[in-house]
PQR file with spaces between the fields and no chain letter, atoms N, CA, C, O and H, PARSE charges and radii, in Angstrom:
ATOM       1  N    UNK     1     102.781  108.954   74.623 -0.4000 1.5000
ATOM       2  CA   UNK     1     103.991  109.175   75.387 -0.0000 2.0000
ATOM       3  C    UNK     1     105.017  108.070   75.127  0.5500 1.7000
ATOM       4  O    UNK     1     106.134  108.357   74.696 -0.5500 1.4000
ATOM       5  N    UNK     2     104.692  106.949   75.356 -0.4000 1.5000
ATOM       6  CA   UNK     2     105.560  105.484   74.725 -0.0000 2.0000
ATOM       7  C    UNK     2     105.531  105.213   73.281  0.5500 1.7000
ATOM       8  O    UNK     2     106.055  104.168   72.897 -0.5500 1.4000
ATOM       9  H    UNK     2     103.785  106.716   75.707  0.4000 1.0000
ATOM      10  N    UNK     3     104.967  106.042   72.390 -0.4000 1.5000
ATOM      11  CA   UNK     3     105.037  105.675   71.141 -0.0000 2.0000
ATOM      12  C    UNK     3     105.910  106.076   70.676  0.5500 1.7000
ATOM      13  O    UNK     3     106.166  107.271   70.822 -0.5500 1.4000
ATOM      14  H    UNK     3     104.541  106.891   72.702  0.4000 1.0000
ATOM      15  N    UNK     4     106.743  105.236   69.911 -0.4000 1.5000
ATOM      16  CA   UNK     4     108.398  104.984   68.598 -0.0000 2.0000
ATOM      17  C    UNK     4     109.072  104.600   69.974  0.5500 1.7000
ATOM      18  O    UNK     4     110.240  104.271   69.766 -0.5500 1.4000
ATOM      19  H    UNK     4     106.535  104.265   69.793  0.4000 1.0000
ATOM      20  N    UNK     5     108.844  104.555   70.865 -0.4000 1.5000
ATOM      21  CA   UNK     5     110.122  103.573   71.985 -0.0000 2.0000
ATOM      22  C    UNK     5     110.213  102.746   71.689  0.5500 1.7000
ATOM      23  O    UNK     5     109.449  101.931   71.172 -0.5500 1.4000
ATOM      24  H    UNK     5     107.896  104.823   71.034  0.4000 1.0000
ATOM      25  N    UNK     6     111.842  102.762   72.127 -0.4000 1.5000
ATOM      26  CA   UNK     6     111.934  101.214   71.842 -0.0000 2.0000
ATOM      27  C    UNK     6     112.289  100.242   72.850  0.5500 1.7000
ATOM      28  O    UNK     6     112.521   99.045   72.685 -0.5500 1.4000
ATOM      29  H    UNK     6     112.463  103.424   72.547  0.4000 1.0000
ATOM      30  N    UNK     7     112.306  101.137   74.262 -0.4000 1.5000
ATOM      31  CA   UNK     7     112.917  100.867   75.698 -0.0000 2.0000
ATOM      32  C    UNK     7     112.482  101.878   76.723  0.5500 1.7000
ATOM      33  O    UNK     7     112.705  103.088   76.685 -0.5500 1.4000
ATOM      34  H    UNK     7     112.118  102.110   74.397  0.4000 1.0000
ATOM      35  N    UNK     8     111.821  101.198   77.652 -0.4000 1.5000
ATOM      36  CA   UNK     8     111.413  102.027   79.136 -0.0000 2.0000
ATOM      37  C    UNK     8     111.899  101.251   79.937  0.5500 1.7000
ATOM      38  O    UNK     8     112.000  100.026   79.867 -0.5500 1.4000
ATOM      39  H    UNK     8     111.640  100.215   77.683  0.4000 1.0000
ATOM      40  N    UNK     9     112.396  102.364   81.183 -0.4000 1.5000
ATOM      41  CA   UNK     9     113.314  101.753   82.053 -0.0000 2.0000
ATOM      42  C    UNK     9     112.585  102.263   83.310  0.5500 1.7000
ATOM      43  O    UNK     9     112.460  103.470   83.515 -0.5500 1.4000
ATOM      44  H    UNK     9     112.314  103.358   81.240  0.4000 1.0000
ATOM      45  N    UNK    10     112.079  101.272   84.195 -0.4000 1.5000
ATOM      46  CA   UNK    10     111.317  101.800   85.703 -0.0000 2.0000
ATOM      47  C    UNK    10     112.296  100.956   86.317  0.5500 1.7000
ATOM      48  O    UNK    10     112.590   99.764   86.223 -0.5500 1.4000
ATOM      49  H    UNK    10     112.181  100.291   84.028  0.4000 1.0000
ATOM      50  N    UNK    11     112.979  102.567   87.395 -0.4000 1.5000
ATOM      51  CA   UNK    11     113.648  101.468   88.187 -0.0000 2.0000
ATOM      52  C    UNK    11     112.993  101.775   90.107  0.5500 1.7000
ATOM      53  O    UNK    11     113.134  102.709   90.897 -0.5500 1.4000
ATOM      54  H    UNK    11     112.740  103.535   87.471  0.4000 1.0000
ATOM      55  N    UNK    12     112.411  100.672   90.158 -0.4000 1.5000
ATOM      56  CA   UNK    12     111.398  101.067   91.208 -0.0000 2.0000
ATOM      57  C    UNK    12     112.006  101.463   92.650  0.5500 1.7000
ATOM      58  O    UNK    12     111.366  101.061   93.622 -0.5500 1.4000
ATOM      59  H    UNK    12     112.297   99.913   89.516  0.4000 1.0000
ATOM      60  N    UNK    13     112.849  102.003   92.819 -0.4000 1.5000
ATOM      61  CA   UNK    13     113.491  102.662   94.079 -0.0000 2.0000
ATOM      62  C    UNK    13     114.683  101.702   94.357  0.5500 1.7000
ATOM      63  O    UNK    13     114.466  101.759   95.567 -0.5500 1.4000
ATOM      64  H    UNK    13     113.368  102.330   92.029  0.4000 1.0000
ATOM      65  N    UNK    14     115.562  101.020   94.294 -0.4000 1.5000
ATOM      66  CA   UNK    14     116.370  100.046   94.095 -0.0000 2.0000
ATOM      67  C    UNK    14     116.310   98.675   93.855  0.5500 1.7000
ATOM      68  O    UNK    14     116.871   97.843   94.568 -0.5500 1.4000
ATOM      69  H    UNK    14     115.738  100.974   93.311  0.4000 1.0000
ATOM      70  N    UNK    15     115.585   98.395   92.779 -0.4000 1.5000
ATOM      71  CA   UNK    15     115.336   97.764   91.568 -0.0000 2.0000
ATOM      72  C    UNK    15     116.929   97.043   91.067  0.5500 1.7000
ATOM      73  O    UNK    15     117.614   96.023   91.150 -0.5500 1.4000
ATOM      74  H    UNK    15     115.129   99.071   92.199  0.4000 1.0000
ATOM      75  N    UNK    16     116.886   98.521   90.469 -0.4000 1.5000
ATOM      76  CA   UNK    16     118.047   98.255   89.781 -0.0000 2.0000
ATOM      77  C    UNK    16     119.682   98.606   89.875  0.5500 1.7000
ATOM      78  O    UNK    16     120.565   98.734   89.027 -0.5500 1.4000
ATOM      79  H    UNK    16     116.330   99.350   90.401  0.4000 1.0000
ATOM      80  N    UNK    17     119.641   98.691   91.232 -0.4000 1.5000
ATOM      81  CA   UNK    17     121.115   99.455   91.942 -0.0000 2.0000
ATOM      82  C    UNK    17     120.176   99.726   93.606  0.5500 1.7000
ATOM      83  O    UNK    17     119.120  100.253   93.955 -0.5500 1.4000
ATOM      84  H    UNK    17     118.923   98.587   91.921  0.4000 1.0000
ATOM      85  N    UNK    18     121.543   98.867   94.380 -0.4000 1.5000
ATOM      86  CA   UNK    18     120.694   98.796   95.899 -0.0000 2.0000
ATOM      87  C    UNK    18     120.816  100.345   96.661  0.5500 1.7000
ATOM      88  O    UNK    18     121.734  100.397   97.479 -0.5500 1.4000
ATOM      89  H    UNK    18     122.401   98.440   94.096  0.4000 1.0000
ATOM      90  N    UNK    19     120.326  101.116   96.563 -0.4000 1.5000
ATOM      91  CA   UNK    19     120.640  102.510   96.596 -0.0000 2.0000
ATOM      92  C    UNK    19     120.119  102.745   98.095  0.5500 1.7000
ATOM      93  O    UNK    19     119.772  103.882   98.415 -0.5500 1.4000
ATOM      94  H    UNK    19     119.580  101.074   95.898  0.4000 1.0000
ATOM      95  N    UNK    20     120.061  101.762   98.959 -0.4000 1.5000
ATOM      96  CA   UNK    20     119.905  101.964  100.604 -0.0000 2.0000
ATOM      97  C    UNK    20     120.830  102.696  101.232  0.5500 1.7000
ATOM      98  O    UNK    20     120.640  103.415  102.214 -0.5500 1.4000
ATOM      99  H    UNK    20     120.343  100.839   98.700  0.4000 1.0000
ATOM     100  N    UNK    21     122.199  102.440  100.452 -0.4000 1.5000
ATOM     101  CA   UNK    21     123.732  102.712  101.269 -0.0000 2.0000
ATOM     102  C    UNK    21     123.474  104.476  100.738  0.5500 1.7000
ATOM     103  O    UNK    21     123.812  105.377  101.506 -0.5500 1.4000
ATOM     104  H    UNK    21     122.352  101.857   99.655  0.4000 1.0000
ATOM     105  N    UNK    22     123.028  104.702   99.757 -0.4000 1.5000
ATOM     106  CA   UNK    22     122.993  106.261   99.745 -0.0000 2.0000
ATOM     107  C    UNK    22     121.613  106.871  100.640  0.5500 1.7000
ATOM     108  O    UNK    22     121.950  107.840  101.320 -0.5500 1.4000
ATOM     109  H    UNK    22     122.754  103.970   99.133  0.4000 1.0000
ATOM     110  N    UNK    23     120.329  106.557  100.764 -0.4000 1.5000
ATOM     111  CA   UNK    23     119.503  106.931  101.390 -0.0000 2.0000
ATOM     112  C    UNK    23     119.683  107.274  102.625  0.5500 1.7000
ATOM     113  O    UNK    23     119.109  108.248  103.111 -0.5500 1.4000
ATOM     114  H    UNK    23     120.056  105.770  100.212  0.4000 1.0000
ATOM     115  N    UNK    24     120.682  106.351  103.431 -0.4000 1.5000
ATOM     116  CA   UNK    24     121.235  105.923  104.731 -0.0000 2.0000
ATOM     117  C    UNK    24     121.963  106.955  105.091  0.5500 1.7000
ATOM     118  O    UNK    24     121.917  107.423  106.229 -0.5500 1.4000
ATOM     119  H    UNK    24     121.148  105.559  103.035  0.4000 1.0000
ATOM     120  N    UNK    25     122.820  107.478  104.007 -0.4000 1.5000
ATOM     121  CA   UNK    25     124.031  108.718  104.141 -0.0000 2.0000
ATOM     122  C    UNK    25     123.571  109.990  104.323  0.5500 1.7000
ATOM     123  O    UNK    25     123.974  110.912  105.031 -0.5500 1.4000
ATOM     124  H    UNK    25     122.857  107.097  103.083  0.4000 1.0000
ATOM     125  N    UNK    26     122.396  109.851  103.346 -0.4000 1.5000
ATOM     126  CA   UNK    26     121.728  111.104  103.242 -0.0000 2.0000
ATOM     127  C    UNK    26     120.588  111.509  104.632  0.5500 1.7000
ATOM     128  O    UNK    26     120.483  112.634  105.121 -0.5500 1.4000
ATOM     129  H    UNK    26     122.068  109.101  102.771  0.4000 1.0000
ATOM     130  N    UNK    27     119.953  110.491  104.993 -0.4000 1.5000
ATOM     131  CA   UNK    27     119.257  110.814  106.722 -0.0000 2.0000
ATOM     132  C    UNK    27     120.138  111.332  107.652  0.5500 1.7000
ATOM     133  O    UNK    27     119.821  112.297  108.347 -0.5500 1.4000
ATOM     134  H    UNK    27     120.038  109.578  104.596  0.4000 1.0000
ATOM     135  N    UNK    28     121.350  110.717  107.744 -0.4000 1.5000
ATOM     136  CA   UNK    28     122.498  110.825  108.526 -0.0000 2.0000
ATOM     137  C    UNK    28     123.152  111.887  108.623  0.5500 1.7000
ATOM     138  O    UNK    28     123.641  112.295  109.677 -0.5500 1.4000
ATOM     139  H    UNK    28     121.608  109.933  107.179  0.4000 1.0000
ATOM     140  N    UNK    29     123.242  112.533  107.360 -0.4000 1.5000
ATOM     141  CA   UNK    29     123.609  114.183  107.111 -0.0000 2.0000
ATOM     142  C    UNK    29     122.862  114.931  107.437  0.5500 1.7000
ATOM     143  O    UNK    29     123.263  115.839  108.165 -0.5500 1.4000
ATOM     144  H    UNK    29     122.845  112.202  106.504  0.4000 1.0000
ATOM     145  N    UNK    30     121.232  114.877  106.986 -0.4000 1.5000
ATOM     146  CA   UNK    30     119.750  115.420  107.137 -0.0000 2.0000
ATOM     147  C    UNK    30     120.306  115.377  108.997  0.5500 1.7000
ATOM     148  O    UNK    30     121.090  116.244  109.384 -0.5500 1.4000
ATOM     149  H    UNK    30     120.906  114.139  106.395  0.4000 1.0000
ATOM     150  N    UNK    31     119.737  114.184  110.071 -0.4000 1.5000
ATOM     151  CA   UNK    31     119.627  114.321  110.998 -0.0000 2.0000
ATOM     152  C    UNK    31     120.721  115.310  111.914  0.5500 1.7000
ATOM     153  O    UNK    31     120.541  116.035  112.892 -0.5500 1.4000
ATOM     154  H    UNK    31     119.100  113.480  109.757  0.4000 1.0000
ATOM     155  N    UNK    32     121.770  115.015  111.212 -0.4000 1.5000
ATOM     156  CA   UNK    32     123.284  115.974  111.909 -0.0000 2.0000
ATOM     157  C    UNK    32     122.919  117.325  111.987  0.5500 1.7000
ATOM     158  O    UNK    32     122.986  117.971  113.033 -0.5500 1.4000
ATOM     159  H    UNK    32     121.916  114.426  110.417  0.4000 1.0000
ATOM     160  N    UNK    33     122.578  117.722  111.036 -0.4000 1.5000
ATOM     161  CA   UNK    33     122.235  118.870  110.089 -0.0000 2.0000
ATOM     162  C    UNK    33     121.378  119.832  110.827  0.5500 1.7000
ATOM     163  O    UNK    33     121.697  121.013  110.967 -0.5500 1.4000
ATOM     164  H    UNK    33     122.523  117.197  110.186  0.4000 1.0000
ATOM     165  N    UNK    34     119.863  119.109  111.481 -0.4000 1.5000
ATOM     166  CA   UNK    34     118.731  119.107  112.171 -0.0000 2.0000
ATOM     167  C    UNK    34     119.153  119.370  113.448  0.5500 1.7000
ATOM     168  O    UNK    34     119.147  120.485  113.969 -0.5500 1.4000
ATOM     169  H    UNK    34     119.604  118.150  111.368  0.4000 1.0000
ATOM     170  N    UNK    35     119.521  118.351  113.953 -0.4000 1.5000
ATOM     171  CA   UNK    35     119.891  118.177  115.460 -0.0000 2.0000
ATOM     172  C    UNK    35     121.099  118.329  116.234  0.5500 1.7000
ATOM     173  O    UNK    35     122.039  118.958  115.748 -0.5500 1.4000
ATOM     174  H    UNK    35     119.526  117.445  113.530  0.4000 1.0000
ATOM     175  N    UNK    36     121.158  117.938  117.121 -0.4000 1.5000
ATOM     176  CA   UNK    36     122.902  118.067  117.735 -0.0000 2.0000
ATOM     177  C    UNK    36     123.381  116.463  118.003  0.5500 1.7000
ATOM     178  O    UNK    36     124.418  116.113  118.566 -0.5500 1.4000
ATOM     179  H    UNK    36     120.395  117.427  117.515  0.4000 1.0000
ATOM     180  N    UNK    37     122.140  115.437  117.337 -0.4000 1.5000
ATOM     181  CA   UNK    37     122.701  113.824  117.320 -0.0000 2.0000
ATOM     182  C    UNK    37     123.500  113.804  116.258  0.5500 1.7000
ATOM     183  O    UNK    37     123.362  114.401  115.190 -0.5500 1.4000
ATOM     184  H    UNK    37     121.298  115.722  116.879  0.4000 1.0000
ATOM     185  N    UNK    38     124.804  112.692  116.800 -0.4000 1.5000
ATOM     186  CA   UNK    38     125.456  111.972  115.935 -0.0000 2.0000
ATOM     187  C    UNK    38     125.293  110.376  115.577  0.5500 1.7000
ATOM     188  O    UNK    38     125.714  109.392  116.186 -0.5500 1.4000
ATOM     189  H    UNK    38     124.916  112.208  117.668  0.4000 1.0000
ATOM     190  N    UNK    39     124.773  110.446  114.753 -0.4000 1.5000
ATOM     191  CA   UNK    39     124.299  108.850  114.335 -0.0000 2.0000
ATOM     192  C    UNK    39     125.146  107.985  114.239  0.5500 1.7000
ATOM     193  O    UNK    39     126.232  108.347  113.787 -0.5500 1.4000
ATOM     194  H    UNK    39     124.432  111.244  114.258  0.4000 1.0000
ATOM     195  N    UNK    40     125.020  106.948  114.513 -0.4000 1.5000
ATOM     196  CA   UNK    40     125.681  105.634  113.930 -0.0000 2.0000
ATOM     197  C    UNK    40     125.120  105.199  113.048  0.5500 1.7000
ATOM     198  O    UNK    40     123.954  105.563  112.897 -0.5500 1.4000
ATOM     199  H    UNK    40     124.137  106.654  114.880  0.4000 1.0000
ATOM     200  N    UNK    41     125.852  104.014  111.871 -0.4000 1.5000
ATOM     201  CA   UNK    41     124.963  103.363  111.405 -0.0000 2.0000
ATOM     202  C    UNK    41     124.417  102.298  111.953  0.5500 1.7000
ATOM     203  O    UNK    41     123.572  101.795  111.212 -0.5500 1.4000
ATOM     204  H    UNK    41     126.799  103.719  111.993  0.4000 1.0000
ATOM     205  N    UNK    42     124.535  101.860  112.759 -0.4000 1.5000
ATOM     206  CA   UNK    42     124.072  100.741  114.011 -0.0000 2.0000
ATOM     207  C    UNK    42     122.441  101.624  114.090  0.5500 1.7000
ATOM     208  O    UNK    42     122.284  102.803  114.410 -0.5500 1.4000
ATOM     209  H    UNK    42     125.221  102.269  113.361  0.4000 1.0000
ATOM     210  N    UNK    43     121.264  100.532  113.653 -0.4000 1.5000
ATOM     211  CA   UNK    43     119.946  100.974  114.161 -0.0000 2.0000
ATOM     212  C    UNK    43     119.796  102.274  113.282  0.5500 1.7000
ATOM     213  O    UNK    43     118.879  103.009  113.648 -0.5500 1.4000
ATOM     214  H    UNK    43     121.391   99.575  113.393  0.4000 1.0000
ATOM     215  N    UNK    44     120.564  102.718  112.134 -0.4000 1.5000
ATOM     216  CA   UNK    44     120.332  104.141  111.720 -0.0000 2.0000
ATOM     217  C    UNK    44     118.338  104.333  111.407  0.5500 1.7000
ATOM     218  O    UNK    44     117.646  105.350  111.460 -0.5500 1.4000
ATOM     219  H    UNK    44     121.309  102.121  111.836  0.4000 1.0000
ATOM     220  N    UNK    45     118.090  103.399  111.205 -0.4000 1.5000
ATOM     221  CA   UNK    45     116.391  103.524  110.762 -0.0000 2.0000
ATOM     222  C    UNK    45     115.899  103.791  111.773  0.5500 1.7000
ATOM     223  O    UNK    45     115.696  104.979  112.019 -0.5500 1.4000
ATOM     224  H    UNK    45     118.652  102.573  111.163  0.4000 1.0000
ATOM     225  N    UNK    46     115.568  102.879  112.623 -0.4000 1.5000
ATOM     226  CA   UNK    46     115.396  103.113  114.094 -0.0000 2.0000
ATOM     227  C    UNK    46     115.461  104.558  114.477  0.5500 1.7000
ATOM     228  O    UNK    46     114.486  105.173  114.906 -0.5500 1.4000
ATOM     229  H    UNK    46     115.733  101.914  112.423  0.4000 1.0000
ATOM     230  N    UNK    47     116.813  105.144  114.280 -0.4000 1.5000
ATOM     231  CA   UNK    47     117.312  106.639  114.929 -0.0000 2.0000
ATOM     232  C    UNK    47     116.832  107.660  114.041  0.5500 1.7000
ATOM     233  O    UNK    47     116.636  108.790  114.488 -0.5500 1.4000
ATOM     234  H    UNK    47     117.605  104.644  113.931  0.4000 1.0000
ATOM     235  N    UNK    48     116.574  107.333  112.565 -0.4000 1.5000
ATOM     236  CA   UNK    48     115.886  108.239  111.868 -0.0000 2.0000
ATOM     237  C    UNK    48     114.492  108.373  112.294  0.5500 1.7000
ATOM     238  O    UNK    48     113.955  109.400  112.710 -0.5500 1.4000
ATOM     239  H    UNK    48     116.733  106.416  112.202  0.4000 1.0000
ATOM     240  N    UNK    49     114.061  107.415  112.168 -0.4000 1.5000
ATOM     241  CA   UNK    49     112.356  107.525  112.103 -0.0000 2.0000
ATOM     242  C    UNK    49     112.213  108.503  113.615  0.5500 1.7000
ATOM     243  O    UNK    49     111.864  109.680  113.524 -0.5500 1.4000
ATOM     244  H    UNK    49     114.497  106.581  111.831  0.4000 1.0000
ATOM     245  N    UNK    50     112.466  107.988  114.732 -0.4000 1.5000
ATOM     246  CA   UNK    50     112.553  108.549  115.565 -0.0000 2.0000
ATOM     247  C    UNK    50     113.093  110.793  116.037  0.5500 1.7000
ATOM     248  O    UNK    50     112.539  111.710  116.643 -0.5500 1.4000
ATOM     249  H    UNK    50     112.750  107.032  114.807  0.4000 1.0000
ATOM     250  N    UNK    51     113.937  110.673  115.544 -0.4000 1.5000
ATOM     251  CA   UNK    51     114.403  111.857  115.597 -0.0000 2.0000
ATOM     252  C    UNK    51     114.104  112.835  114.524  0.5500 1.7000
ATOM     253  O    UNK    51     114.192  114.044  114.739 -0.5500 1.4000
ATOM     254  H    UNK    51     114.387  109.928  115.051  0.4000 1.0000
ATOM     255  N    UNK    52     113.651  112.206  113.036 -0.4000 1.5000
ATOM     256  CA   UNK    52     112.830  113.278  112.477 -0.0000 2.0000
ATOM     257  C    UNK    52     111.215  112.965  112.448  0.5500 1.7000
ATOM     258  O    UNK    52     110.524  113.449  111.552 -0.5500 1.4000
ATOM     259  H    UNK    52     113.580  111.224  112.861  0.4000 1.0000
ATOM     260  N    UNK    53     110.789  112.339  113.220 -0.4000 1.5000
ATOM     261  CA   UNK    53     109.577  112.468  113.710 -0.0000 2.0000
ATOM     262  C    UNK    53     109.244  113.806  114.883  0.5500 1.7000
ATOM     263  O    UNK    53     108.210  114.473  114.931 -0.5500 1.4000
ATOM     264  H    UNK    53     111.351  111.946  113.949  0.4000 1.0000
ATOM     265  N    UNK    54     110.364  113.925  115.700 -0.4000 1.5000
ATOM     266  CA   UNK    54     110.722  114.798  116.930 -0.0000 2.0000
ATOM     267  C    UNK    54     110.708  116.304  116.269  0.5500 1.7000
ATOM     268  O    UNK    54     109.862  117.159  116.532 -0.5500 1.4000
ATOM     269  H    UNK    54     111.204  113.383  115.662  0.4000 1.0000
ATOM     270  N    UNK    55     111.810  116.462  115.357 -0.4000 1.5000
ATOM     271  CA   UNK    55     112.484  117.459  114.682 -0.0000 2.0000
ATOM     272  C    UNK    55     110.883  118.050  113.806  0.5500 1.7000
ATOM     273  O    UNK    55     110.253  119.062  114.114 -0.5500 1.4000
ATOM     274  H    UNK    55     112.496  115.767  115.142  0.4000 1.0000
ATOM     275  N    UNK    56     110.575  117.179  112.813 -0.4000 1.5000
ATOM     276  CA   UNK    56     109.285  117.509  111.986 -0.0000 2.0000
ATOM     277  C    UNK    56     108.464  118.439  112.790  0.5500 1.7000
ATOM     278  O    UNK    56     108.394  119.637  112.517 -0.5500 1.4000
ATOM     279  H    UNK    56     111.087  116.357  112.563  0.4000 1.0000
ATOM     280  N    UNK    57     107.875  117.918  113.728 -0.4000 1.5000
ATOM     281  CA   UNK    57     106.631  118.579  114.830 -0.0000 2.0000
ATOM     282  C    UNK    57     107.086  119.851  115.052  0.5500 1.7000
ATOM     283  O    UNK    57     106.198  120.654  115.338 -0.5500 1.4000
ATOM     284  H    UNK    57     107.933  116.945  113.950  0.4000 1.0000
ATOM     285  N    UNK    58     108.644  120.441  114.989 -0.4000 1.5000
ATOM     286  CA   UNK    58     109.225  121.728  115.408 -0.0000 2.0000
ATOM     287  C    UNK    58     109.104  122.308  114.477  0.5500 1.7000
ATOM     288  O    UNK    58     108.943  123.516  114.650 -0.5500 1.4000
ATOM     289  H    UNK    58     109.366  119.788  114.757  0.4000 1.0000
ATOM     290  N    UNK    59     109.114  121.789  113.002 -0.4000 1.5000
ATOM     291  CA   UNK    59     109.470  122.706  112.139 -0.0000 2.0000
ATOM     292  C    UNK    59     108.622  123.292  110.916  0.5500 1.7000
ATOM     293  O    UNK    59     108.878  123.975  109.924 -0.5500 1.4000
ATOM     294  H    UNK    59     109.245  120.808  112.862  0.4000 1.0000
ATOM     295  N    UNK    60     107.252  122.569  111.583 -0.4000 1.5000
ATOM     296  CA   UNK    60     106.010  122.928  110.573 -0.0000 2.0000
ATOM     297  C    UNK    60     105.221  124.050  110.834  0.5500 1.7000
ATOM     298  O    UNK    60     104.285  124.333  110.087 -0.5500 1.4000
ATOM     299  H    UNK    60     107.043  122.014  112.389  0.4000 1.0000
């Protein structure tokens, strides 16, 4: 699979570009989307983990 390369690039989840500020956007849309909360980004982890923990249990 790596043989005649001459370059592999692992970029281990923001490695190589801090890609939190998009993950962040994307829960935030996800949770809107889901629920009738409007998030802040104040505590957004906090409010994710929480509310699609809630949401999940409904929708399996």
């Amino acid at each position: 699979m790596v043989k005649g390369k001459k370059v592999i690039i692992f970029d281990l989840d923001g490695t190589l570009i801090d890609s939190i500020g998009i993950w962040n956007l994307i829960d935030k849309q996800l949770i809107e989307t889901i629920s009738d909360y409007k998030i802040e980004n104040v505590d957004l982890g906090k409010q994710r983990d929480l509310i699609l923990k809630k949401y999940s249990q409904h929708r399996l």
